[in-house]
N, C-alpha and C positions, 0 to 999 in steps of 0.2 A: 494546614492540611492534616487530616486524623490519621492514618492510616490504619489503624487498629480499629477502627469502626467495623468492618465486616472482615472475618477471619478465615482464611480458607477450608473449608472442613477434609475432613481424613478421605471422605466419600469422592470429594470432588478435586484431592489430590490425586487419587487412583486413577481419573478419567483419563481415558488413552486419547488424546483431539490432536494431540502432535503426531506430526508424519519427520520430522528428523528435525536435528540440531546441526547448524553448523560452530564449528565452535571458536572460529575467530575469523574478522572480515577488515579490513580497510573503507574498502569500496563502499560499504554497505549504510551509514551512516554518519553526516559530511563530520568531519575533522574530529572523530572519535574514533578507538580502538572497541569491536564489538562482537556479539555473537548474535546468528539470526534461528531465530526459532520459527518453524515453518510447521504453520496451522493446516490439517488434512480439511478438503472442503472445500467448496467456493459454489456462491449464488447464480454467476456467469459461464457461462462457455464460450467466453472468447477465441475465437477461429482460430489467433494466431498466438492462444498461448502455449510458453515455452513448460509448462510446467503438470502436463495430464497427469502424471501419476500421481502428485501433492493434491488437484484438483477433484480427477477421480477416487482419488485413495482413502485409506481408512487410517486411524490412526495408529501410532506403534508408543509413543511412547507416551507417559503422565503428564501430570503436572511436576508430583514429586517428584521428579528426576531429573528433570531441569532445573527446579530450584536446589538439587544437592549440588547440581552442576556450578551452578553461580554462585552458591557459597565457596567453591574454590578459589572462584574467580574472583572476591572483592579485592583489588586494591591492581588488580591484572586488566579488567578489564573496566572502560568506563560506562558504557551501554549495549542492552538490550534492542533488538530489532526484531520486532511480532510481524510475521509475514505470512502467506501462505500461497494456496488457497487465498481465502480471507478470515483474520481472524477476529476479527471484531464479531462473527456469526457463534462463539465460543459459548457456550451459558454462563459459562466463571472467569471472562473474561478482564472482570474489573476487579475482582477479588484476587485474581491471581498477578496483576497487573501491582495492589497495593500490595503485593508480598515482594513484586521484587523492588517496588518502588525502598521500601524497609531495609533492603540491603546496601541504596545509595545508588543502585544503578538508573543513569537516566534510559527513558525507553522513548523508542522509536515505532510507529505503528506504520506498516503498508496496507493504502485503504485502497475498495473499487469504491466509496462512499454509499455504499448502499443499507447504511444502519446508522443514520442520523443519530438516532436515538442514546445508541451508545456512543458515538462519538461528542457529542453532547455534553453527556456524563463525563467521559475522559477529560474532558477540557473544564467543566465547571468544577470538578473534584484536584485539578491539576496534577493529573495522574500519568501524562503524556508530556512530552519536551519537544519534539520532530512528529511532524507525518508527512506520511509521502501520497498524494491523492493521484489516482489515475484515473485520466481524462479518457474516456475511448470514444468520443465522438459526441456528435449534435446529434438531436433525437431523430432523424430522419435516416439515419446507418448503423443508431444506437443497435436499436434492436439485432440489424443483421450480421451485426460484428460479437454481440455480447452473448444472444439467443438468449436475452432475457427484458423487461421492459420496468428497469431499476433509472432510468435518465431521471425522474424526479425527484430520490431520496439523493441520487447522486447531487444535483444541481442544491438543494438543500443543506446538502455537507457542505458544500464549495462557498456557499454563503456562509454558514458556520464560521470555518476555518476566515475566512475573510473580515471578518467581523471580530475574531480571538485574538489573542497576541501570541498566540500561537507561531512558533515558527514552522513554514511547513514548504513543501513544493508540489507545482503542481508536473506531471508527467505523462506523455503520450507514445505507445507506440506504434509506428507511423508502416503501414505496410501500403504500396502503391497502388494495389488492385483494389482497397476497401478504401481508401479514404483520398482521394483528390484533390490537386492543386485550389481549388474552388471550396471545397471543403472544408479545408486545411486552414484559411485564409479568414472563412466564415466562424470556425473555431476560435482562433484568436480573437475576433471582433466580440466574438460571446463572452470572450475575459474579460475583455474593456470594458463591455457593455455591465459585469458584472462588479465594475470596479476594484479588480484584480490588476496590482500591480507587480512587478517584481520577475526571476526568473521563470521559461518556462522551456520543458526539458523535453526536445524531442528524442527519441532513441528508435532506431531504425529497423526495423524490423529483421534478426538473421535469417538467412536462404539454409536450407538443409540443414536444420533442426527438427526434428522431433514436435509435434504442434498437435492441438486439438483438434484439426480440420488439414484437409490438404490443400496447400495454397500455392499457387505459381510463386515462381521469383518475387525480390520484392524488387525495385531499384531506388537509388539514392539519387536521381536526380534535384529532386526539392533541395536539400542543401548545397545548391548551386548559388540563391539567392537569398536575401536577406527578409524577412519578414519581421523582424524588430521594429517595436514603435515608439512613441517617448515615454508609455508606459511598462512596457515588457519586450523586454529581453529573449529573444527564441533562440536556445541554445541545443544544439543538435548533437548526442551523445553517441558515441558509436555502440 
């Protein structure tokens, strides 16, 4: 891999596209110590996202200043986690992605998969270690869940990733008034159907949180039974 191929300019360090840093996680990227960089933006308005102000917001901080961040950090921490919003919609997303690649950190991307194109890139340039794709449904609740009609660049990614050697997971969050037992069921078959093996992560939608939409309760019934099949694994996150 070149990394030096394209170089980040001074211009497009100044851009403000980041909405905050966190600057250490566990949780965030599996059996790494990391920091999550969270991209201002997103193509979606998912009903029951936890995160409007990253979504709606503007950004606050550069590039440069992140990267002064992680030169602190080489040897402290081992990866990078690009979240947002979404940030793969970034303009210097891959150029800044090869700068921190430069410093030895591996990097983790959170995708809704709606920019194939760069995701793509990420993987044939092997600029990317981890992604985390998020499932929000079959195209018949796509739209009413996401308020937007991104299900085909998504389903596109999800072939990608499936196809790379890529290590990645796929993830859903599961709220009981949008997405139904019968639903829920039909989603999985679509993995199969896709020849997706391996785990797949449901995480439960929290009650009184703060949301892009105002939503009833959710309830956790579904994790009553098992929907695991000989090829995936449905694992239910709190």
């Amino acid at each position: 891999m070149n990394t030096n191929s394209v170089h980040i300019s001074k211009k497009q360090l100044s851009t403000k596209v980041i909405y905050s840093l966190t600057t250490f996680t566990l949780l965030d990227y599996p059996h790494k110590t990391a920091c999550i960089v969270w991209f201002a933006g997103c193509n979606m308005r998912c009903l029951y996202c936890y995160n409007p102000d990253i979504v709606l917001g503007k950004g606050k901080m550069d590039f440069d200043s992140i990267l002064s961040f992680l030169k602190t950090r080489k040897g402290l921490l081992d990866g990078v986690v690009l979240s947002g919003g979404e940030c793969t919609l970034s303009k210097n997303i891959i150029s800044f992605i090869k700068e921190i690649k430069t410093m030895g950190f591996a990097v983790k991307i959170d995708t809704n998969g709606s920019n194939p194109k760069i995701l793509n890139s990420l993987i044939h340039n092997q600029l990317i270690d981890y992604v985390a794709l998020d499932y929000k449904s079959l195209p018949h609740t796509f739209k009413k869940i996401t308020q937007s009609g991104l299900f085909s660049p998504f389903e596109e990614s999800l072939k990608l990733l499936i196809q790379s050697n890529i290590p990645f997971e796929i993830r859903t969050t599961f709220h009981s008034s949008l997405i139904t037992e019968t639903d829920f069921v039909q989603m999985i078959e679509y993995l199969e159907a896709e020849n997706f093996e391996g785990n797949y992560y449901v995480q439960h939608f929290m009650n009184n949180v703060p949301t892009l939409s105002k939503l009833n309760d959710s309830h956790k019934e579904i994790r009553l039974k098992n929907y695991s099949t000989s090829k995936i694994k449905v694992v239910f996150r709190e």
